[in-house]
C-alpha positions in Angstrom: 0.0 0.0 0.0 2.0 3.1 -1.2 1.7 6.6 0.4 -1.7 8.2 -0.9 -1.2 10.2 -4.2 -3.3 13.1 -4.0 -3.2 16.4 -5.9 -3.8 20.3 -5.0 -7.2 21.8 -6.1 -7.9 25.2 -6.1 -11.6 25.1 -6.5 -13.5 24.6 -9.4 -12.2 28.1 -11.0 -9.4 26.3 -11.1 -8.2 25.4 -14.9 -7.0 21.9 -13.7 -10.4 19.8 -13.3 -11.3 17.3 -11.3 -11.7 14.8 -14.4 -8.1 15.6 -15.0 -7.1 14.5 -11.6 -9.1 11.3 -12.1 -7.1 10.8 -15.6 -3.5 11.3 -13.9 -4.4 8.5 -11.3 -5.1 11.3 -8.2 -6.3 9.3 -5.5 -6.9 12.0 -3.0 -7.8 15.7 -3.1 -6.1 18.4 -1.1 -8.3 21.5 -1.3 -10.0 24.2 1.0 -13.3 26.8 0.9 -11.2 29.1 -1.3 -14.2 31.4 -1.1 -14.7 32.3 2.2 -12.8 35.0 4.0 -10.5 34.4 6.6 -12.1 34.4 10.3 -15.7 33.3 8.8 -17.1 30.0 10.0 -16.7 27.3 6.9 -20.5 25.7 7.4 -21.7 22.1 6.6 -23.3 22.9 4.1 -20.8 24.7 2.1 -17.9 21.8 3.2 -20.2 19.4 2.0 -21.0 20.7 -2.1 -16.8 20.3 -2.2 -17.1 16.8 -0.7 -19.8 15.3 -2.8 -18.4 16.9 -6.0 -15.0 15.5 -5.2 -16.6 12.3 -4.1 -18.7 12.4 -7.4 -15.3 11.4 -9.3 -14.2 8.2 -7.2 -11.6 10.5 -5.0 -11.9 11.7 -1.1 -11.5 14.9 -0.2 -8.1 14.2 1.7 -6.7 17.3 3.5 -7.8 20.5 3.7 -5.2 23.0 3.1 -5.8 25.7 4.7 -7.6 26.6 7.1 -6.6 29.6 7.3 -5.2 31.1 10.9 -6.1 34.6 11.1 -3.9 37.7 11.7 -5.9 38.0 15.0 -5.2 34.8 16.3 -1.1 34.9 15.4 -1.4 38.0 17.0 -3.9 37.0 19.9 -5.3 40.4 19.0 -8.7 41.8 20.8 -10.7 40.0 18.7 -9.3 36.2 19.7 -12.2 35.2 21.2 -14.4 35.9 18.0 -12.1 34.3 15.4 -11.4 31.2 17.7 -14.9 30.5 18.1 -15.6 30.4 14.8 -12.2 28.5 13.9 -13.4 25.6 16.6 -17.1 25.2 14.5 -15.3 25.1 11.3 -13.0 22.3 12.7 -16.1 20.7 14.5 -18.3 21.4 11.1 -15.3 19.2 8.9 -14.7 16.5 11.3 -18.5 15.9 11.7 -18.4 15.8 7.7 -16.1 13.0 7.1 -13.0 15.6 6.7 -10.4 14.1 9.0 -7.1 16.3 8.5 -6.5 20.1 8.2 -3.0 21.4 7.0 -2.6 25.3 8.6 0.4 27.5 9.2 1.7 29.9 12.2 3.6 32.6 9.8 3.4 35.7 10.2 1.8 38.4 7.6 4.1 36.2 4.8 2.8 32.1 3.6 6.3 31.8 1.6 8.5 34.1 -0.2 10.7 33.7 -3.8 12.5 36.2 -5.4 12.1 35.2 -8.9 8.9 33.6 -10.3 10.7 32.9 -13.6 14.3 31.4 -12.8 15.6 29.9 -15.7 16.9 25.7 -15.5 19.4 24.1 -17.5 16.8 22.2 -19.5 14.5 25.5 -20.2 11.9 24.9 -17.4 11.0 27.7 -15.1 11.6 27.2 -11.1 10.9 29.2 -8.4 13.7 31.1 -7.3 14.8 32.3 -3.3 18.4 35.2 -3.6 19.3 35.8 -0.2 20.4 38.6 -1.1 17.7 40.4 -3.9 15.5 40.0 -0.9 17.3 41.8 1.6 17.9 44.6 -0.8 13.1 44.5 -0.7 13.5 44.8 2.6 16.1 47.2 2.9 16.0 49.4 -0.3 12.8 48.7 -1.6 10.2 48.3 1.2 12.1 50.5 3.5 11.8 48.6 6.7 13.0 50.4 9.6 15.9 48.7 11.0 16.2 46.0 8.0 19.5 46.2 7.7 20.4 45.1 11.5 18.9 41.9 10.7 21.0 40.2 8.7 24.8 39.3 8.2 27.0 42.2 7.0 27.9 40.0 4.0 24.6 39.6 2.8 23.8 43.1 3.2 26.7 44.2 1.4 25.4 41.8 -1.6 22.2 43.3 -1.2 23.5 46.7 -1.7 25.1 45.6 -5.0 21.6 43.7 -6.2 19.6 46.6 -5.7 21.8 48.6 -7.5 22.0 46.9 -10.5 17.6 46.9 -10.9 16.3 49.5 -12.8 12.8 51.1 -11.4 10.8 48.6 -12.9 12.5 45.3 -11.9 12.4 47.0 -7.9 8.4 47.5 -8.4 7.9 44.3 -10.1 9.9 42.0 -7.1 7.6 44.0 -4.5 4.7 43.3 -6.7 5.6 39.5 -6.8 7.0 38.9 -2.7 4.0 40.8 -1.4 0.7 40.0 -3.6 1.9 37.7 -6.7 2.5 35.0 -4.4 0.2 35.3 -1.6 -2.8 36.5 -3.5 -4.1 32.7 -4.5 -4.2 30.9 -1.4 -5.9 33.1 1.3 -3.1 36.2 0.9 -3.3 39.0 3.5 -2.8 41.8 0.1 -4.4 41.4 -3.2 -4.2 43.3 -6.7 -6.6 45.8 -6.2 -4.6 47.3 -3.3 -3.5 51.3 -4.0 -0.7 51.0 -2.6 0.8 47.5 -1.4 4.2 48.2 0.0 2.3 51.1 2.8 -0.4 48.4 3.6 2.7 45.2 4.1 4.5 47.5 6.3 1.6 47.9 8.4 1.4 44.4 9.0 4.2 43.6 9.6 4.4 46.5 12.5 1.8 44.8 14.3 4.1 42.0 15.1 7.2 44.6 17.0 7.7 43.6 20.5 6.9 39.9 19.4 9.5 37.1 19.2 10.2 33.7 19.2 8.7 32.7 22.7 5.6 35.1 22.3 5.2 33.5 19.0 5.1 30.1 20.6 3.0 31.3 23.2 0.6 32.1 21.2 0.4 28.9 18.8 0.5 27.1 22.6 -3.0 29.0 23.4 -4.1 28.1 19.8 -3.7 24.7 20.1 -5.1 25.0 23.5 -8.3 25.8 22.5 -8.4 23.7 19.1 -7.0 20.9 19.4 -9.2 19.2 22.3 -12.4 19.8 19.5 -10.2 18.2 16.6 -10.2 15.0 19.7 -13.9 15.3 19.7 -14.8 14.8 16.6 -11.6 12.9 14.8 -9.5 15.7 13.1 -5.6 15.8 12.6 -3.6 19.1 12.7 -1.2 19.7 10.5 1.2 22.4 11.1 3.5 23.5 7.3 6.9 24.7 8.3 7.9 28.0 7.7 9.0 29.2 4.7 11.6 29.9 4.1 12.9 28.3 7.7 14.4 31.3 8.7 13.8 34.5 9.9 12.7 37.5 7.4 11.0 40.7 7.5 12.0 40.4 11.1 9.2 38.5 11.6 9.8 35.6 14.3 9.2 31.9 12.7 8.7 29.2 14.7 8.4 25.8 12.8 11.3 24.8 10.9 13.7 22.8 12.9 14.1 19.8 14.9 14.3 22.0 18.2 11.0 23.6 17.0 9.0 20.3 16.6 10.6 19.3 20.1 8.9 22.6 21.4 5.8 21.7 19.5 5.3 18.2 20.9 5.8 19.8 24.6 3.5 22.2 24.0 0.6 19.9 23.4 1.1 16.1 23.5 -2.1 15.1 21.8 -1.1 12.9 18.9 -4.2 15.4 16.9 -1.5 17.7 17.3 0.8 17.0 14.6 2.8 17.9 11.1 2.9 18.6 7.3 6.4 17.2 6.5 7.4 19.5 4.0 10.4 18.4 2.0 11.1 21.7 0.2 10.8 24.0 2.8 12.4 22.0 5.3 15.3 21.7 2.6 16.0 25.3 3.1 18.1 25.2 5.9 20.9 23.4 5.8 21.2 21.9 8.7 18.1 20.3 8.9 18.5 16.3 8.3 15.0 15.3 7.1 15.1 11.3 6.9 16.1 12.0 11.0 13.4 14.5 11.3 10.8 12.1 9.5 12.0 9.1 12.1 11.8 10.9 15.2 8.8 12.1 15.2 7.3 9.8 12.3 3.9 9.3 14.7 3.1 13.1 14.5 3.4 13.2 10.7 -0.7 13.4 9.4 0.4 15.4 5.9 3.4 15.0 3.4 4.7 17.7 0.8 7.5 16.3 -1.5 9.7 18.6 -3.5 13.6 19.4 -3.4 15.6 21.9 -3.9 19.0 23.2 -4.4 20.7 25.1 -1.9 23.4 27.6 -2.8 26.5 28.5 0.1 24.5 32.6 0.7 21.7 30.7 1.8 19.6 31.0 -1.9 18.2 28.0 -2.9 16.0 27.6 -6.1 13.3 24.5 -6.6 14.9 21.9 -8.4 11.9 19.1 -8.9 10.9 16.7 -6.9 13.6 13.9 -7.1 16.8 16.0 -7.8 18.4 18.1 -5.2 20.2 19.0 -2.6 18.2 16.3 -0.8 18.0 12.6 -0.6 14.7 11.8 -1.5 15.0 8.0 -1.8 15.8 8.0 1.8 13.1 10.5 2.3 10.6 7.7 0.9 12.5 5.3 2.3 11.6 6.5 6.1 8.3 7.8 5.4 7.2 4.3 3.9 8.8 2.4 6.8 6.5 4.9 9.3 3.6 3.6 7.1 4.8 0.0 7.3 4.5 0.4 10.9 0.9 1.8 11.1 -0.5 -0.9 9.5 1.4 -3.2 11.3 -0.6 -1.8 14.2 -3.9 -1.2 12.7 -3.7 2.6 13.0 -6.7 4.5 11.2 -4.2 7.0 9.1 -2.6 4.4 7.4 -2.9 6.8 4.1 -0.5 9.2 5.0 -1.9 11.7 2.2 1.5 12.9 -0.1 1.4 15.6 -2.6 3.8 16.8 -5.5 4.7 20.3 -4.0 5.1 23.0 -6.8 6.9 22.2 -10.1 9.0 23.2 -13.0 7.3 24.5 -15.5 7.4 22.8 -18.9 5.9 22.1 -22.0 2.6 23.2 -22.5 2.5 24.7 -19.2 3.6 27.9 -20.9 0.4 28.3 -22.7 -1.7 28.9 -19.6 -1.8 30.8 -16.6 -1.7 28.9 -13.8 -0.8 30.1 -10.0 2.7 30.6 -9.1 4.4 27.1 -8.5 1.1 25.3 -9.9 1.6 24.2 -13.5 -0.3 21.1 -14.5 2.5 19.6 -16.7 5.2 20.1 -14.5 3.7 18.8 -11.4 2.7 16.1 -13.4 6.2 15.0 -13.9 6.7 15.3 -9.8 3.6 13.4 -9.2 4.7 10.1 -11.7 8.2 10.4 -10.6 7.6 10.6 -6.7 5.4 7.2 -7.8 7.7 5.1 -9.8 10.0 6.1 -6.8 7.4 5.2 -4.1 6.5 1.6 -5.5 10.1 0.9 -6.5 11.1 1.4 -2.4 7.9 -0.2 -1.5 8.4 -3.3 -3.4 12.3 -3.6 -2.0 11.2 -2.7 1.7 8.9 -6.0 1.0 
């Protein structure tokens, strides 16, 4: 029984169709209430049209990614109470509807940044693209961030001084354009298009977060948890928490899940095995230290989601997607331990024996370049991922047998 194959779904505005996914062999569906805004309560009856479409075409509606966690409750703002109660009836609305895992994240104002939409590979595709140092010289030269330039290594700014100097007007505005709405805009994004003036409205956010750090970051997740996770025990949910990314801090914004010690923290905080992880091979990958086939051992019982993608990391701490096998990662040991963890489950009967695994963004290819689909979303591309994270998958599973 190999890991689940399931697929990302953006809703059915989205240009890759559900018949598709049935076609490419899509066993599962990873997908959220794209529609409703952040803090409103997701209700039965809406959770239930995307269930019985999805069910419709011989798939289950696997994982919900996201619900989203409000500003309000990062920030454990005045209006916590509010935004928590209705979080707790959209997780008690799901689980009473058959949905049984929810993916989320704890980053602040920012769901992941690139620098480059459009990076170039060897072979013509297009990656995704992280230079330490372009973004540093948004966040010091172009956004203006008081105080940007005390966050980071004097090397890096140095370099960052010398990358902003060499963009013309137009490449500075179009990078803003892309780090703060391009990217965020498709998937529950604090700042959309239609916003006068993006850069003034970022900067806001991100000043509601000074005075906060690591610890009051944790804090906070802690009293999240607190409150949701004993309702995802009533009614037979899984939370998910996606690392950070990139794993490191920017903006100086604190982050708070994307190493071992951090998942050591987590597991303290609230020991309910409901309280778990999306193990996220790419962003994980982005810090260098990070050893994922340990990470995916130790703490194997807590893992309820999987994203698999690598990447390439470069010695300024840049890295740029580089598929889903090829990398700077091991991903045959990466299988390897998370097939072993599901070897183990059914061994002991465990009820999420699926383990749900998704091709995370890919390089676009082919006909991809005759459509326009969201940043790190082309069909073709992720195509490729999803057949070669399979052949890869049943090759390990049939050995491990």
């Amino acid at each position: 029984m190999a890991l689940e194959k399931t697929w990302r779904w953006f809703g059915v505005k989205d240009p890759i169709t559900l018949d598709m996914l049935v076609q490419m062999g899509v066993e599962g569906v990873i997908t959220a209430l794209h529609h409703i805004p952040n803090g409103e309560i997701w209700e039965k009856a809406e959770i239930l049209k995307v269930k019985e479409l999805i069910e419709s075409k011989g798939m289950r509606w696997s994982v919900v990614e996201s619900l989203p966690v409000s500003e309000g409750i990062k920030l454990h703002s005045e209006d916590y109470p509010r935004l928590i109660e209705n979080y707790k009836k959209s997780v008690r609305n799901l689980g009473e509807c058959g949905i049984d895992t929810i993916c989320y994240n704890f980053m602040p104002v920012l769901d992941w940044v690139r620098t480059n939409l459009h990076y170039k590979l060897a072979n013509g595709g297009e990656s995704m693209y992280f230079d330490f140092p372009t973004f540093v010289a948004f966040d010091i030269y172009i956004l203006k961030r008081p105080g940007a330039d005390k966050d980071y290594p004097q090397e890096i700014v140095t370099a960052a001084t010398k990358a902003y100097e060499s963009m013309s007007e137009e490449e500075a505005e179009e990078l803003a354009y892309n780090i703060i709405v391009v990217t965020q805009g498709f998937i529950d994004g604090l700042i959309d298009g239609s916003v006068t003036d993006p850069k003034a409205l970022f900067l806001q956010f991100i000043e509601k977060y000074k005075g906060h750090d690591k610890n009051s970051m944790r804090n906070n997740l802690k009293l999240f948890l607190d409150d949701v996770i004993p309702v995802a025990e009533e009614v037979g949910v899984r939370f998910a928490i996606h690392p950070d990314d990139p794993p490191f801090p920017v903006l100086g914004l604190p982050r708070i899940i994307g190493q071992e010690e951090d998942y050591e923290w987590l597991f303290e905080a609230n020991k309910s095995v409901n309280n778990g992880i999306t193990f996220c091979a790419g962003s994980l990958s982005a810090r260098r230290e990070n050893d994922l086939p340990h990470i995916i051992e130790r703490f194997s019982e807590r893992i309820h989601f999987v994203h698999l993608r690598n990447t390439q990391m470069l010695e300024d701490g840049s890295f740029y997607e580089s598929g889903h096998i090829s990398g700077s990662q091991n991903m045959v040991k990466i299988i390897s331990a998370l097939l072993k963890e599901q070897k183990r489950r059914i061994a002991e009967r465990r009820e999420d024996v699926r383990m749900p695994v998704r091709p995370d963004h890919g390089i676009k290819i082919l006909s991809d370049y005759e459509h326009q689909y969201n940043p790190g979303y082309p069909l073709i591309g992720r195509l490729k991922g999803l057949a070669e994270l399979d052949g890869l998958m049943t090759g390990i599973e049939s050995f491990i047998e």
